[in-house]
NUSE-518855 format. One record per residue: x, y, z of N, C-alpha, C, O in turn. Coordinates in steps of 0.02 Angstrom, whole numbers, plus 32768, in hexadecimal, padded with zeros to 4 digits. Layout:
<atoms>
XYZXYZXYZXYZ/...
</atoms>
This chain:
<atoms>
160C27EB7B9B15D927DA7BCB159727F57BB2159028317BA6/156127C67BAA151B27E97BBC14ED27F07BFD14D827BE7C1B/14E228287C0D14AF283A7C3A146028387C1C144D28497BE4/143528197C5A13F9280D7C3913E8285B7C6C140A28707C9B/13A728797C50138A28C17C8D134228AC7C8A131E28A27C59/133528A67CCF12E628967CD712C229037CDE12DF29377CEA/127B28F27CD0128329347CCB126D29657CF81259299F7CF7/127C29207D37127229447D8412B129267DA312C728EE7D93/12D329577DDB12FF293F7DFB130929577E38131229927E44/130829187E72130B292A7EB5136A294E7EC913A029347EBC/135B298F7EEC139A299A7EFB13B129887F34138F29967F65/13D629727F3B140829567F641421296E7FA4141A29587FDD/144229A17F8B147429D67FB1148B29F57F8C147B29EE7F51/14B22A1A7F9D14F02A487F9215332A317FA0154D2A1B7FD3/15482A3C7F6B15B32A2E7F7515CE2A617F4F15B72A887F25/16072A577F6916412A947F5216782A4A7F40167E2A167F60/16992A5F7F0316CD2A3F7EE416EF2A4E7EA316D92A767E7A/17232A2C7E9E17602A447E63173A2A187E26172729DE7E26/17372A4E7DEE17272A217DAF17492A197D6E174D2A467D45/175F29DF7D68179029F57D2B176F29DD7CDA176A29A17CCB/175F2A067CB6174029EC7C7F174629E17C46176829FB7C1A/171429A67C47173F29677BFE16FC29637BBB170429367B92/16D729807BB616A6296F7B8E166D29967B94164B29897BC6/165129D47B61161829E17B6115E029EB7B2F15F029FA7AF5/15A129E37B40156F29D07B2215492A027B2115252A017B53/153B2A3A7AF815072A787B0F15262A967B52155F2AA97B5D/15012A947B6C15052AB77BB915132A8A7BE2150F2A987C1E/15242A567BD415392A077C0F15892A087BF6159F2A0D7BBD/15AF2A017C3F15FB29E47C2215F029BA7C7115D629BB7CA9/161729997C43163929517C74166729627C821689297F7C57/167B295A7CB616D229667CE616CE29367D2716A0291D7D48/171E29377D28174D29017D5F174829267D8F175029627D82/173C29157DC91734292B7E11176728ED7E36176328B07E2D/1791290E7E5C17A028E17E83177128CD7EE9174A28FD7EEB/176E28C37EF9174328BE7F3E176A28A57F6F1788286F7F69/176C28C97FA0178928A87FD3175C286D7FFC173328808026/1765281F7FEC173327F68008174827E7804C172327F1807C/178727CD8051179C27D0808F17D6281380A517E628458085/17E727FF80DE1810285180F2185D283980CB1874280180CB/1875286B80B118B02876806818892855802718A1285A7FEE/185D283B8031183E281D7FF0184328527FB81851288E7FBA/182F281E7F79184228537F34181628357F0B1830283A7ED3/17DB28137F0317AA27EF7EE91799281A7EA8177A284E7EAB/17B027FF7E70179F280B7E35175427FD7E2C173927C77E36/1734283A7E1516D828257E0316BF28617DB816C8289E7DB4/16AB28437D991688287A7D651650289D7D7C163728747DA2/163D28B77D7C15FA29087D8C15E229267D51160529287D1F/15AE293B7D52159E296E7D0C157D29B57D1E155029B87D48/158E29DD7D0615852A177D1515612A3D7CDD15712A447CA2/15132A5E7D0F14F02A857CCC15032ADC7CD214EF2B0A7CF6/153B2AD47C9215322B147CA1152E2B3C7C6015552B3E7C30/14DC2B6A7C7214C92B817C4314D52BDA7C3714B42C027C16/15042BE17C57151A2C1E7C5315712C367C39158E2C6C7C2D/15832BF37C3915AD2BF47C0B15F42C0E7C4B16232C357C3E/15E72BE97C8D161F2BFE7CBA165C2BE57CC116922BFC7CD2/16442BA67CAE168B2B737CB216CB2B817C8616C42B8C7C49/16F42B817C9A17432B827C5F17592B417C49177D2B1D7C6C/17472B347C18176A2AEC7BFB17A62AD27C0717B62A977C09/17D72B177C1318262B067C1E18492B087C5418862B0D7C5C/18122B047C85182F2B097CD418162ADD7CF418052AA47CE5/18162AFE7D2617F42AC17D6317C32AFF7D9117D82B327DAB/17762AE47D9017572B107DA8173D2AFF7DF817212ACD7E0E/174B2B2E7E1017232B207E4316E22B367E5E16DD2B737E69/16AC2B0D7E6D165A2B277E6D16412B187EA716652B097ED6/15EA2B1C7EA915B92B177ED1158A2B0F7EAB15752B3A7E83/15712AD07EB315312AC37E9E15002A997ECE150E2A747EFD/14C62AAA7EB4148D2A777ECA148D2A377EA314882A3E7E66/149229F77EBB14A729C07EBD1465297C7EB0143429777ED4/1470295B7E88144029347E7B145D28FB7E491491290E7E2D/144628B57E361463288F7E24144628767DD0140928727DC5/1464286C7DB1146128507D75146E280D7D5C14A727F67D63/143627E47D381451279A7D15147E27AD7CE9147A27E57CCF/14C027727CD614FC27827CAF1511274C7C97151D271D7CBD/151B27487C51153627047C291569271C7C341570274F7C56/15AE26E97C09160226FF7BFC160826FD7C2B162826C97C2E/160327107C61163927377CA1167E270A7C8C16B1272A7C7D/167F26D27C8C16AA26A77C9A16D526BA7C50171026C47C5E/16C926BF7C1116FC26DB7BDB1701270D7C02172E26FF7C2A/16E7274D7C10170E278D7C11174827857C29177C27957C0C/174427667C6B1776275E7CA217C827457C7317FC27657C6B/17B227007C5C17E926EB7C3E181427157C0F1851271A7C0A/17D127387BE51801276D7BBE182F27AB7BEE186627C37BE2/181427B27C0F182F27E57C47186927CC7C63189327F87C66/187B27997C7818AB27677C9118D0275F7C58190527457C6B/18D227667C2618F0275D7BF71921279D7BF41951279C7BCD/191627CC7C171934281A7C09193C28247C5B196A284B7C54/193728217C89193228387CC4192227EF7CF318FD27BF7CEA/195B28047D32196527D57D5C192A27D27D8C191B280A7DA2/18E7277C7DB218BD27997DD318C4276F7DE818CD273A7DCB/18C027807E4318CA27417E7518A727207E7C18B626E57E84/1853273C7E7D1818270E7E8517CD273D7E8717B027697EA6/17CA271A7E5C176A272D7E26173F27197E38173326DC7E39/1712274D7E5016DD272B7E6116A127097E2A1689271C7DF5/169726C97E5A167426BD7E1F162126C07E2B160426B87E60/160126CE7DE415C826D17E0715A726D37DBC15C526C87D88/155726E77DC2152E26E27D7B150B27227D8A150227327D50/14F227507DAA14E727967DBF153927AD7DAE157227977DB7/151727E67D8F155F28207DAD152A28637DD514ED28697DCE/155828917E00152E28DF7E1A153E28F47DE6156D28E87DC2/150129267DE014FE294A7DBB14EB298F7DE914C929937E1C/151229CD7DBD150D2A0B7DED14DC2A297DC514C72A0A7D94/14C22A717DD9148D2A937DC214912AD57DFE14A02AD27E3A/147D2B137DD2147F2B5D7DF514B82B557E1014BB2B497E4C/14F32B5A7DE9154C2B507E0E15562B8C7DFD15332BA77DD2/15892BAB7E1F15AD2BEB7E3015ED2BD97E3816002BA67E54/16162C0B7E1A167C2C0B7E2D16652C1D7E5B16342C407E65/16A22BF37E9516C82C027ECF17092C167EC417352BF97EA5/170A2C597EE917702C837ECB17902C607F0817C92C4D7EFF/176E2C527F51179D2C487F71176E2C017F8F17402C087FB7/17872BB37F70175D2B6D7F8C177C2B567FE117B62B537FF4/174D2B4C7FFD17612B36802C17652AE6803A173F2AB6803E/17A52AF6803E17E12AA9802C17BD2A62805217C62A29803E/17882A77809D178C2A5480CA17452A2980A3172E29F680BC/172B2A45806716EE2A20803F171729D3801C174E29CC8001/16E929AA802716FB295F800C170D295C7FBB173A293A7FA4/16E629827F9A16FA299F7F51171C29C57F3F171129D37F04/175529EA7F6117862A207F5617C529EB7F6517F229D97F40/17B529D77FAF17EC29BF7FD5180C297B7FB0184529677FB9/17E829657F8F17F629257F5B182429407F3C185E292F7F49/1817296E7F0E184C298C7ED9189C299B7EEC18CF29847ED2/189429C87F2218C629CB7F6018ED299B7F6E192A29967F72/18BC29737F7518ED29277F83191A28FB7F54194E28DB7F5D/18F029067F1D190528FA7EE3193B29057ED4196A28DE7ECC/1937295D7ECB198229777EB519AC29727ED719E2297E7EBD/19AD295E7F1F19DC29677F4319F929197F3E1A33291C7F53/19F028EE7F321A0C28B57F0B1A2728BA7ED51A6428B77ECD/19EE28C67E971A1128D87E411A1A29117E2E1A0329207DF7/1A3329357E471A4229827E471A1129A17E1519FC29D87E27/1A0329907DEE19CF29C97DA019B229997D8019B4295C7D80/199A29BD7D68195B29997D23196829B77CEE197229F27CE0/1968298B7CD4197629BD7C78193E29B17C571935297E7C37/190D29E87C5D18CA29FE7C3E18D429F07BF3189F29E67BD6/190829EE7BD1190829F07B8618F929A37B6B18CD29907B44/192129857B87192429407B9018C729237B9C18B928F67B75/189729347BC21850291E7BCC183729467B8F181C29267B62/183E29857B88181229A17B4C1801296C7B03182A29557ADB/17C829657B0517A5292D7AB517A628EB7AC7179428BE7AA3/17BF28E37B1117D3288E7B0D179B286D7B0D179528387AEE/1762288D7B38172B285E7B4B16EB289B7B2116F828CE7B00/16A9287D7B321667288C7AFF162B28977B44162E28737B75/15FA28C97B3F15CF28BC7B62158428DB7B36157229127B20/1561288D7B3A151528987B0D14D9288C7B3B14D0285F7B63/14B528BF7B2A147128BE7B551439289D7B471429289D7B0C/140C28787B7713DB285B7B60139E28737B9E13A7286E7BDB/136A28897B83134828B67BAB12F628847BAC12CF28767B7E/12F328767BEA12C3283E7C041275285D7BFE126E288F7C22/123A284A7BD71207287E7BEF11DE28677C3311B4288D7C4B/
</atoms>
């Protein structure tokens, strides 16, 4: 996937959600979020996360808080497939923005009842696990920085 970055960005909000990550670029990784869109929903969506402090664990599944804002995005539509290729997904959102997080923090204890935690939740409680080894290298994420 490429993300374009304008070099102003309106924030959004704030969310809390599960990130599982597939690709990073400098201080940008791309990761699978699942979302709860409707109630038990499990909405597969990509996110990118800046994190320049080096918080994220590549080999887990993190859970954060960030300030929230949106990004233009080529690929979406390869990543996915490659992802589907390794891991079972009920339904992707589709779209040409992905969120993008910024000033994110670990959460030790997420509260489940967030639309971005509760996805994951839902998730597993259908496909029991994710095998993180299996996403590691599959997909690419390149930056293109708007002036």
């Amino acid at each position: 996937m490429k993300i374009k970055l304008k070099s102003l960005a309106k924030v959004v909000g704030e969310e809390e959600l599960a990130a599982i990550p597939l690709a990073e670029n400098e201080y940008f990784i791309e990761c699978l979020n699942f979302y709860e869109d409707v109630e038990g929903g499990r909405q597969a969506r990509l996110v990118v996360i800046v994190d320049k402090y080096g918080i994220i664990r590549q080999d887990q599944v993190n859970f954060i808080k960030g300030k929230k804002t949106f990004v233009d995005a080529i690929g979406i539509e390869g990543d996915f497939r490659k992802i589907q290729s390794v891991l079972k997904l009920d339904r992707i959102a589709r779209m040409f923005k992905v969120p993008l997080y910024f000033d994110v923090e670990i959460i030790e204890k997420p509260d489940v009842s967030k639309r971005g935690i509760k996805g994951f939740y839902n998730y597993l409680s259908v496909h029991k696990e994710i095998d993180m080894s299996k996403l590691k290298g599959l997909v690419s994420l390149s930056i293109e920085e708007l002036v």
